[in-house]
ROMI-250723 format. One line per 2 residues: number of its first residue (from 1); for each residue x, y, z of N, C-alpha, C, CB. Coordinates in pm, whole numbers, plus 50000, padded with zeros to 5 digits. Glycine has a CB too. Layout:
REM residues N
NUM> X,Y,Z,X,Y,Z,X,Y,Z,X,Y,Z | ... $
REM end
This chain:
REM residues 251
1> 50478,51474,50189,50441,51341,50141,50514,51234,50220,50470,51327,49991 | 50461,51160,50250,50485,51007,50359,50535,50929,50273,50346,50919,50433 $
3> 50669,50868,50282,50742,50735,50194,50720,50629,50312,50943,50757,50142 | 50654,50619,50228,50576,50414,50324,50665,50313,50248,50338,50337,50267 $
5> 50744,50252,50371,50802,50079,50288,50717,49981,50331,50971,50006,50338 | 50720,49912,50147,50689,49766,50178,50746,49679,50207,50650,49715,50114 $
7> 50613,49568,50289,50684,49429,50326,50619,49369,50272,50704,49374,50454 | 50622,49310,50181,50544,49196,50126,50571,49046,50186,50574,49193,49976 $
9> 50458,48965,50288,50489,48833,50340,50469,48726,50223,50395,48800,50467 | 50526,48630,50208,50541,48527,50162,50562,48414,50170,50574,48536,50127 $
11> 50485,48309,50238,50573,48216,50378,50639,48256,50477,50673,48139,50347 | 50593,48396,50547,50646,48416,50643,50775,48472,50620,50639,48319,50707 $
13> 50794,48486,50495,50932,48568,50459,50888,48682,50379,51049,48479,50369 | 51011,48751,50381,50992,48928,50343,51043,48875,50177,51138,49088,50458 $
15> 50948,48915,50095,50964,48921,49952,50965,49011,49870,50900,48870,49906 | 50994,49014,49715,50905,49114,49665,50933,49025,49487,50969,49321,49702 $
17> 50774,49092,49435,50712,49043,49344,50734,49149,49218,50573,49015,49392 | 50760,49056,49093,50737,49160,48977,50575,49173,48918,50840,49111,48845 $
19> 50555,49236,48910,50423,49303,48818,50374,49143,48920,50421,49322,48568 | 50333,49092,49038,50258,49051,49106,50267,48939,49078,50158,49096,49108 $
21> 50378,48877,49002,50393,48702,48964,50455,48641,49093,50512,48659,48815 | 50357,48562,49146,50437,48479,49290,50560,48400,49265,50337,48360,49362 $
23> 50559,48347,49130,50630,48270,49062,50786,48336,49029,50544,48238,48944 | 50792,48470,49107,50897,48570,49040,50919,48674,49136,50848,48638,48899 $
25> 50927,48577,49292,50966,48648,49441,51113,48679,49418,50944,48539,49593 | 51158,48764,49502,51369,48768,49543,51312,48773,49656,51519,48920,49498 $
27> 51354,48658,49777,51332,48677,49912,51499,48766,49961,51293,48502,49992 | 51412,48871,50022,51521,48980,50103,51534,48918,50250,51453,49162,50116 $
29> 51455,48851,50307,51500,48850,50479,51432,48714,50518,51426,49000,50591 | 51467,48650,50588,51378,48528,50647,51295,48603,50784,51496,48375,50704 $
31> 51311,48684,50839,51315,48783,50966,51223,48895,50940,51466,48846,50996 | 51074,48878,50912,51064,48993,50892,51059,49124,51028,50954,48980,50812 $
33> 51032,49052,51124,51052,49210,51250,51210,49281,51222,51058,49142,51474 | 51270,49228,51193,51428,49222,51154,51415,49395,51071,51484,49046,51019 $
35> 51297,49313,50982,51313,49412,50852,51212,49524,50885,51272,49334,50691 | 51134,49515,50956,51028,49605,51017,51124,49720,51070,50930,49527,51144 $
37> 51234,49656,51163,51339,49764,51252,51414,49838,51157,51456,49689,51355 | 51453,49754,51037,51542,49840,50963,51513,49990,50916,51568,49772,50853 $
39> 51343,49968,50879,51317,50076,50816,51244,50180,50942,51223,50036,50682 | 51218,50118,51059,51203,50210,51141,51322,50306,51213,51136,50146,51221 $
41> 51408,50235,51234,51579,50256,51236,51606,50392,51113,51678,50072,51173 | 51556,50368,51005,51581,50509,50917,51459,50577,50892,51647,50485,50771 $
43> 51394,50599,50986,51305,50695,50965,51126,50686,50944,51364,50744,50859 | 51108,50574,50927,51011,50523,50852,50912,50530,50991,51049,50368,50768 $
45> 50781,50629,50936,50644,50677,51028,50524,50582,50940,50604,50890,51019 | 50581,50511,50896,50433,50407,50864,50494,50305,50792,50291,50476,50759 $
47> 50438,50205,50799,50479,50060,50738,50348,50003,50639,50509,49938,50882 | 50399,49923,50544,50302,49891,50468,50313,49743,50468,50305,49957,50339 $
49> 50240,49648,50507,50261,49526,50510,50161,49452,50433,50272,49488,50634 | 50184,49371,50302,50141,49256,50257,50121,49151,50265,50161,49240,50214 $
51> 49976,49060,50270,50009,48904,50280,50043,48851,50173,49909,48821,50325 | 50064,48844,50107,50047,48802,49954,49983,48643,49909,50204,48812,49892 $
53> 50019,48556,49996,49958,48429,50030,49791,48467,50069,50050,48357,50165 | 49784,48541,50166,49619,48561,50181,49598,48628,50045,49558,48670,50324 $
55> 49663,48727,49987,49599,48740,49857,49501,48649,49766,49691,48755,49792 | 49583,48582,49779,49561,48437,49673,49474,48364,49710,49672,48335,49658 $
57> 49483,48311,49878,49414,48271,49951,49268,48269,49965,49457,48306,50018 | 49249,48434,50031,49104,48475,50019,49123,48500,50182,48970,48347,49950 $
59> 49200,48469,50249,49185,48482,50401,49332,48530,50435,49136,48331,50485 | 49359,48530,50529,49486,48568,50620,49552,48463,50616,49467,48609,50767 $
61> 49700,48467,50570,49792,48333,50600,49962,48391,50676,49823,48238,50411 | 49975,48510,50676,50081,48553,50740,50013,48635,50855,50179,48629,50647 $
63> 49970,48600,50962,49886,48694,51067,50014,48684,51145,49720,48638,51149 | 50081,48540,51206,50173,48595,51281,50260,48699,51283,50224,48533,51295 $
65> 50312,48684,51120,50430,48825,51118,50403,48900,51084,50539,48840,51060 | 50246,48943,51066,50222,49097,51093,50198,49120,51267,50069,49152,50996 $
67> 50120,49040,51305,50129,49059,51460,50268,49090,51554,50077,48932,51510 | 50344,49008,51524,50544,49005,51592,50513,49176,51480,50740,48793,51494 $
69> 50541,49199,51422,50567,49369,51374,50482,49433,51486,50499,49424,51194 | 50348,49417,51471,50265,49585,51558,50308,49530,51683,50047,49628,51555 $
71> 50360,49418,51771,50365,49403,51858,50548,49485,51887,50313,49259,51874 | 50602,49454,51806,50773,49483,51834,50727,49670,51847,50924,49417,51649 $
73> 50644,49683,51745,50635,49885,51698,50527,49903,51798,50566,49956,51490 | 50465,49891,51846,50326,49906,51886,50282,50072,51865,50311,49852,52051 $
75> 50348,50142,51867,50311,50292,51845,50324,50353,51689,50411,50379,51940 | 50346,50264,51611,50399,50257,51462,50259,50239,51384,50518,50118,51430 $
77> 50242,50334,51256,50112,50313,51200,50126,50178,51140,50067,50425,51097 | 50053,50131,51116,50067,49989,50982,49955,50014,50874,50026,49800,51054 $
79> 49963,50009,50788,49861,49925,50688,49870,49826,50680,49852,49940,50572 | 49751,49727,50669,49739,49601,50587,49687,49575,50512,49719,49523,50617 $
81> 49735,49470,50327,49677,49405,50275,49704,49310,50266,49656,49431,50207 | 49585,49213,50193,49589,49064,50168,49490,48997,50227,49706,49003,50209 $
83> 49414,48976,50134,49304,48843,50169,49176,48875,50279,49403,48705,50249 | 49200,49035,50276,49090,49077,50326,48937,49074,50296,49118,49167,50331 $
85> 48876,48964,50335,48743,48984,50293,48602,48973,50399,48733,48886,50187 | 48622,49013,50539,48549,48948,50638,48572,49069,50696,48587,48807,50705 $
87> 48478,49160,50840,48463,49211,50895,48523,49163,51014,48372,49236,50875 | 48520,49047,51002,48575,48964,51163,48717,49007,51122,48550,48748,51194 $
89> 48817,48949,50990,48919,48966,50968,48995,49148,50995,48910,48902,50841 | 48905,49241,50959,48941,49362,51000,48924,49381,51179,48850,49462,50911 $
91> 48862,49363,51217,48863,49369,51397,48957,49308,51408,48748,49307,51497 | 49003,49151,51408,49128,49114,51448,49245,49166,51406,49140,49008,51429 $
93> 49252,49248,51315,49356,49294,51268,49364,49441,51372,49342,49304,51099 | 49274,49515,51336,49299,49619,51475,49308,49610,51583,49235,49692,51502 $
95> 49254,49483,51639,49247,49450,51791,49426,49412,51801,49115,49293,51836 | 49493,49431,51697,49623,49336,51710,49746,49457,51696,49633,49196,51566 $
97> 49685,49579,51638,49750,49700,51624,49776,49749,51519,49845,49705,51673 | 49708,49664,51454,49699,49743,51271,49627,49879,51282,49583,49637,51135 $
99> 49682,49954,51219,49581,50087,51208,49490,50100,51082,49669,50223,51207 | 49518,50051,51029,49462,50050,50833,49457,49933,50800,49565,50117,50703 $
101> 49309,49878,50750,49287,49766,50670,49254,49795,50537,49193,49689,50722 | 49327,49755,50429,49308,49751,50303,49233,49659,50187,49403,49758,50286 $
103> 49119,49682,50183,49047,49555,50114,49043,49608,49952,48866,49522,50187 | 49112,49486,49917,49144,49529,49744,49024,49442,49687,49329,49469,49662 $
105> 49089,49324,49607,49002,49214,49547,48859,49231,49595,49055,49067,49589 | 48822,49205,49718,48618,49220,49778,48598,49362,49767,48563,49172,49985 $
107> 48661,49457,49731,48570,49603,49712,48544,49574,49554,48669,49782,49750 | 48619,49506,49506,48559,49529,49331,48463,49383,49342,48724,49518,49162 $
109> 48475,49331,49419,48395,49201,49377,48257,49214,49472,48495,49041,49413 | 48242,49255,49586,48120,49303,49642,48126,49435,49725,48068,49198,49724 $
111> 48121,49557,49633,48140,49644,49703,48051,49741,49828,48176,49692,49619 | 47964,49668,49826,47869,49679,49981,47979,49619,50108,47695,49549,49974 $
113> 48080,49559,50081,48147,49509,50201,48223,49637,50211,48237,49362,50191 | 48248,49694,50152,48346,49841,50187,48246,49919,50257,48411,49943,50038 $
115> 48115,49950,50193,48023,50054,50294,48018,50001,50459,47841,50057,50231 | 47998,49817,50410,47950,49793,50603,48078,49839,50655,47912,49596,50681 $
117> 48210,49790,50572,48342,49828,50696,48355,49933,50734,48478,49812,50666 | 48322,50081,50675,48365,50194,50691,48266,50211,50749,48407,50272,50600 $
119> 48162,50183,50800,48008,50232,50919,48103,50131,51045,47763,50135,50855 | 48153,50034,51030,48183,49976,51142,48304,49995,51204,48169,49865,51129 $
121> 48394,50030,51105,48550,50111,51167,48575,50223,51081,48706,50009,51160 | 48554,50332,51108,48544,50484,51058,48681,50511,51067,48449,50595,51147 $
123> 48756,50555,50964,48849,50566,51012,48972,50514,50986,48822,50552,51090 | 48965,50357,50964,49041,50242,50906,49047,50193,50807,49030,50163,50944 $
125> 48977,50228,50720,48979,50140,50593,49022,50237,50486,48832,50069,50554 | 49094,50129,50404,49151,50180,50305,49084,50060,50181,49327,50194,50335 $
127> 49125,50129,50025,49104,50044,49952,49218,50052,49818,48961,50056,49927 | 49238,49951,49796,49366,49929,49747,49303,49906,49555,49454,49767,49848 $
129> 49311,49974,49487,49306,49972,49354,49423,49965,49244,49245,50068,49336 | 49401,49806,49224,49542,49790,49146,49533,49751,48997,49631,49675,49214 $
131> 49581,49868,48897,49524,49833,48762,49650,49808,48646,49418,49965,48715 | 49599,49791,48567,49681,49749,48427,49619,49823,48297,49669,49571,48398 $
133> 49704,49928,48295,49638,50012,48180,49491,50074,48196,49632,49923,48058 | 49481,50104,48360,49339,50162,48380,49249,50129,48409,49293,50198,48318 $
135> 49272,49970,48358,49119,49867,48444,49192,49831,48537,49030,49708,48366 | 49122,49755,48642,49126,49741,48784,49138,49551,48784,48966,49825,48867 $
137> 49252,49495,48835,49308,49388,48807,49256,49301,48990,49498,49426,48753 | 49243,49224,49006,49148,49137,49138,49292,49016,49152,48932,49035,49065 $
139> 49228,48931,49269,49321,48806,49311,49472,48819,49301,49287,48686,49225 | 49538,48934,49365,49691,48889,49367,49717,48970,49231,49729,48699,49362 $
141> 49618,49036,49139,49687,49070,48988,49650,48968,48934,49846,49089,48966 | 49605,48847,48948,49579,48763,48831,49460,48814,48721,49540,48624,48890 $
143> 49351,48837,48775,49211,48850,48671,49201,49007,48631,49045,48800,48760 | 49178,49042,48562,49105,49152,48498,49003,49192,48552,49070,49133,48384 $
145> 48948,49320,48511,48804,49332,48540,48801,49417,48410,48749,49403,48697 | 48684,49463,48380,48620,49564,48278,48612,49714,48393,48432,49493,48210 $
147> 48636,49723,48526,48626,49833,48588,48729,49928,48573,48608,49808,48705 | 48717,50082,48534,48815,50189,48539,48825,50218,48712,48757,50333,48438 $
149> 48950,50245,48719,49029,50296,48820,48906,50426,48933,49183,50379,48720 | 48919,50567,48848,48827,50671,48898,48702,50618,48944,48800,50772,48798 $
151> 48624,50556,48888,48443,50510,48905,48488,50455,48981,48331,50430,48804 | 48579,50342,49028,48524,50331,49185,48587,50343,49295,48477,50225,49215 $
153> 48733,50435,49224,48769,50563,49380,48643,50604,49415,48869,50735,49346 | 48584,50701,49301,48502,50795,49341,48339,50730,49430,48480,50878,49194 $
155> 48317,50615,49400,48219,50525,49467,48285,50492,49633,48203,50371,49363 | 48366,50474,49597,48476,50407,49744,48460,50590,49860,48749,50358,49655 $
157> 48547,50674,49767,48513,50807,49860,48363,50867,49939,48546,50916,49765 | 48256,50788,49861,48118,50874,49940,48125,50728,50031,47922,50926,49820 $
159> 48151,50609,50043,48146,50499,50103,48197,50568,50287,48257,50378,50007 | 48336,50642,50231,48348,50695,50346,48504,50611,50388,48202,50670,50443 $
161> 48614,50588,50294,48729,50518,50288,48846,50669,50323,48740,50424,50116 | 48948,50595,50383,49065,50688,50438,49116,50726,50344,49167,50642,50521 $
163> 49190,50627,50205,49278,50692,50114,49243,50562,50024,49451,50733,50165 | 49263,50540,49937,49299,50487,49799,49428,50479,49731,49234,50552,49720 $
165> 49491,50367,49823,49623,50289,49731,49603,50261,49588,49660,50138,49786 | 49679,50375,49502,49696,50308,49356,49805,50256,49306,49670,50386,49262 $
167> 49832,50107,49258,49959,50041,49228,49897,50078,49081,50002,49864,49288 | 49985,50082,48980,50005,50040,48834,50077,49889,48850,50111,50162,48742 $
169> 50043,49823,48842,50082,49694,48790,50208,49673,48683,49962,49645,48729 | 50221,49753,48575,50295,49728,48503,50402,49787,48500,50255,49725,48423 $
171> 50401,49856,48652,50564,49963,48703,50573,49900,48803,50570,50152,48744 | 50516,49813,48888,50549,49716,49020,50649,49622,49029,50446,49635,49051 $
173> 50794,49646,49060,50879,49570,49087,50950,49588,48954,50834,49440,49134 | 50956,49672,48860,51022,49660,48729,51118,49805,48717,50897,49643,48599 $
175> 51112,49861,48832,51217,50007,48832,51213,50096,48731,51365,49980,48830 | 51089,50114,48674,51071,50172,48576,50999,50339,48635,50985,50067,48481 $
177> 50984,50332,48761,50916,50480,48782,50797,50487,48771,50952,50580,48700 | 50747,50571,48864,50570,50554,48885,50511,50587,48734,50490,50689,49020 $
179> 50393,50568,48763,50329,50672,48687,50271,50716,48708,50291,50674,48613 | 50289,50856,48737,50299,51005,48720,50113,51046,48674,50441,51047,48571 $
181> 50110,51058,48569,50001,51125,48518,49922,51036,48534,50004,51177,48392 | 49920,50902,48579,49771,50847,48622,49739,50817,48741,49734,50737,48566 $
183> 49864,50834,48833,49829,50887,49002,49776,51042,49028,49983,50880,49098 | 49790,51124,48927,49770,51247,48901,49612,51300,48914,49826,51261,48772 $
185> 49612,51173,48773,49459,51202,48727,49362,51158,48872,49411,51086,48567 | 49427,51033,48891,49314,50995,49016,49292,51083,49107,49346,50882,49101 $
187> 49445,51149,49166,49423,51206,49282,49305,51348,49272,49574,51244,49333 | 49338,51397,49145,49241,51540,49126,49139,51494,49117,49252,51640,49008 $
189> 49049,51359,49073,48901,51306,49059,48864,51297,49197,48881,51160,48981 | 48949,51282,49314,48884,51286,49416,48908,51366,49531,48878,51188,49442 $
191> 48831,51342,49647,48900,51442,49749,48975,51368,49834,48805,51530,49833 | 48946,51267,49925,49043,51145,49950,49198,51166,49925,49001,51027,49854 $
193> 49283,51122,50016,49408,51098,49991,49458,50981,49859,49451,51059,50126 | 49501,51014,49801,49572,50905,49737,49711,50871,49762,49565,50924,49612 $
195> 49746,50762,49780,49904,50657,49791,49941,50629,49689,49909,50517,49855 | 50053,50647,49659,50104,50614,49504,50181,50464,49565,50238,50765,49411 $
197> 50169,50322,49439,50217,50273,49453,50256,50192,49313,50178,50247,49549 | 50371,50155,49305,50466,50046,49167,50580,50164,49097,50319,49972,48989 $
199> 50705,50106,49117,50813,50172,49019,50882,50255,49081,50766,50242,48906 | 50797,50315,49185,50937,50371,49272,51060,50385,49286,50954,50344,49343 $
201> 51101,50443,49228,51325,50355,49190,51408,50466,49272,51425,50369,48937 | 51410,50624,49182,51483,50689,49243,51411,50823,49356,51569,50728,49132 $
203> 51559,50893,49378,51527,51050,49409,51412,51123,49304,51681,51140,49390 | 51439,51101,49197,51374,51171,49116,51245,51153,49116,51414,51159,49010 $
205> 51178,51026,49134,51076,51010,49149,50996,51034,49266,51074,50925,49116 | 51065,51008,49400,51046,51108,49478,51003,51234,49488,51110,51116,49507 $
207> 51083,51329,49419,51086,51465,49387,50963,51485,49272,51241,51506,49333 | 50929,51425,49218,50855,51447,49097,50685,51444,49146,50902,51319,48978 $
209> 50660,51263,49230,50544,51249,49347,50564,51379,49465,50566,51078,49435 | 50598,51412,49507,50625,51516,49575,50580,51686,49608,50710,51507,49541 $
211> 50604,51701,49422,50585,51804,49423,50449,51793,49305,50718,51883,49406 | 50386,51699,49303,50220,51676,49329,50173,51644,49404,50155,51615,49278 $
213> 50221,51696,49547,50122,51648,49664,49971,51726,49624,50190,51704,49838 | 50031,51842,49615,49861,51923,49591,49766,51888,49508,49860,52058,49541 $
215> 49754,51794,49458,49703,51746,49371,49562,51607,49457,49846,51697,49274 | 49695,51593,49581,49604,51504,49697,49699,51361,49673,49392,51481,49651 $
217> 49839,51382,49632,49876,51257,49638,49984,51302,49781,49945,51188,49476 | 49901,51216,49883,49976,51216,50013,50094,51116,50041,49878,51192,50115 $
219> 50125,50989,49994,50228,50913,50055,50244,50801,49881,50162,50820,50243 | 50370,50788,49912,50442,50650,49836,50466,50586,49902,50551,50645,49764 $
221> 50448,50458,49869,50503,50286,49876,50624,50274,49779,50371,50159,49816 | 50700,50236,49863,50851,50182,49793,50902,50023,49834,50986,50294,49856 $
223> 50965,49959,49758,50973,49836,49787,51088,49804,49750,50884,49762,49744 | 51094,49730,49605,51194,49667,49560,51310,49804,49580,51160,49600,49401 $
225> 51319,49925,49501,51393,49968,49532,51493,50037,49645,51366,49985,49484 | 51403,49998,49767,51507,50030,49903,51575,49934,49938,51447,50069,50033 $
227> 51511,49757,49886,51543,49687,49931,51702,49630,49821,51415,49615,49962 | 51676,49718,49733,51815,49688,49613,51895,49819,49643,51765,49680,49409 $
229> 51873,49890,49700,51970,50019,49706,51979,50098,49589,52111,49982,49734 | 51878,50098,49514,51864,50205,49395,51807,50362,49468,51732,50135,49265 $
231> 51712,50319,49580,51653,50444,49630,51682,50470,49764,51515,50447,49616 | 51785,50553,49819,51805,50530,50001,51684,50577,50068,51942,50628,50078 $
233> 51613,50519,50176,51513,50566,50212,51507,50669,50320,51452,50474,50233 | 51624,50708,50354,51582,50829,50506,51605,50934,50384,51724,50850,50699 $
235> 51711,50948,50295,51669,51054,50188,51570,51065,50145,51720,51058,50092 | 51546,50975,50092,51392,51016,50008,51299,51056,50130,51306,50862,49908 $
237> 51304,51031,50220,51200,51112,50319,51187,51215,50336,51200,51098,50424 | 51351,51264,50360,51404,51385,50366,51386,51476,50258,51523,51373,50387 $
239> 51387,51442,50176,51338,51475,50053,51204,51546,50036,51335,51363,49986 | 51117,51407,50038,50939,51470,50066,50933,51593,50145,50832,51358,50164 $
241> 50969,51579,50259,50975,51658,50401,51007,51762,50355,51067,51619,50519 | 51112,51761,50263,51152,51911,50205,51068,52032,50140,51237,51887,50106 $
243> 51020,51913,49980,50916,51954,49893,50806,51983,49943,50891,51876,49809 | 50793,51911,50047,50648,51914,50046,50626,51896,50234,50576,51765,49928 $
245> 50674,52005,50306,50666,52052,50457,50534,52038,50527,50702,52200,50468 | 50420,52024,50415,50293,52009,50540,50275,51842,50527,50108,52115,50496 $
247> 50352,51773,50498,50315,51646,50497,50424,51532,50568,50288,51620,50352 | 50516,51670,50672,50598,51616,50732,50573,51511,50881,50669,51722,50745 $
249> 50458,51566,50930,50408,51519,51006,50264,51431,51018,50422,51601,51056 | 50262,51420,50840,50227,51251,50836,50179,51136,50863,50261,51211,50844 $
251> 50153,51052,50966,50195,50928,50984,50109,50829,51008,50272,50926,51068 $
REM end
């Protein structure tokens, strides 16, 4: 299993958000290539980068400092989310060295834009499903939807998507530890990789995501807690790598 760190941009600064309130950033770095090196420096075979402003937005508002990242890594995987809603916006993003575009908010709001992306970059797209008690939450976490989580992994998987980022919302930035049995459930509803993402804190949780890889949960997102020192991150890699040996090579 792959431990992916986040960067969440925020004005161009490295942040991180509770349960997705902008209003309730701790800025960690003014620098984010700074912070890009750190975690490549310990180990780190993929990066996860946020706009969080394009979230909100609807478009791209931190392009430079994801660009200064794939440009400093250039051989380094990336994901991106935020404010993805344009086909033009995914080409520029790969033409720039992103490997993974993540369209959250426009797959639940017109999900024909996920089929054209995945006929037009095979390969690249991801879709980011972020819920609150199971329904599927849009704009940054602000709105609700009436949509369950599974119905539209499982719509997203015949679309022809790489993996399916699942945050819980209500373990995001609160050190409370994933959850477990509903990254679980998703991952067995489909065949697709699933990413576990929110709550991340310790080893244990590590160890616990881990040793449900077979289940099809391939990689975690960690954030607040590498960036507070609750979770060291070349361990916890080391860790995965351990539990779980066919997913050492990853990236």
């Amino acid at each position: 299993m792959l431990l992916i760190p986040a960067i969440d941009l925020k004005d161009g600064r490295c942040v991180r958000l509770r349960q997705g309130r902008m209003d309730d950033a701790t800025i960690f770095s003014d620098y984010p290539v700074e912070m890009a090196g750190r975690w490549v420096d310990e180990g780190a075979r993929r990066l996860h980068l946020v706009d969080l402003n394009g979230a909100f937005a609807g478009e791209p508002m931190n392009g430079d400092a994801i660009r200064a990242i794939t440009a400093a890594y250039p051989g380094l995987p990336v994901q991106v989310g935020g404010g993805i809603r344009y086909e033009k916006t995914i080409e520029a993003y790969l033409k720039a060295g992103v490997t993974y575009c993540i369209i959250g908010t426009q797959a639940v709001k017109a999900p024909e834009f996920v089929t054209r992306a995945c006929r037009s970059f095979p390969g690249h797209v991801m879709v980011g499903l972020d819920a609150r008690d199971g329904q599927v939450a849009i704009k940054g976490w602000a709105e609700s939807t009436a949509h369950q989580v599974i119905d539209l992994a499982q719509r997203f998987e015949n679309d022809g998507v790489t993996a399916i980022i699942y945050t819980d919302i209500g373990r995001d930035g609160m050190m409370t530890g994933p959850n477990i049995e509903a990254t679980r459930a998703l991952a067995t509803a489909i065949r697709i990789p699933v990413i576990a993402s929110g709550g991340i804190t310790t080893l244990d949780d590590i160890r616990t995501l881990a040793e449900a890889a077979d289940s099809g949960i391939t990689g975690a997102i960690t954030g607040r807690a590498i960036y507070e020192g609750t979770l060291d991150f070349a361990e916890g890699q080391r860790l995965a790598d351990q539990i779980d040996p066919s997913g050492a090579a990853y990236g």
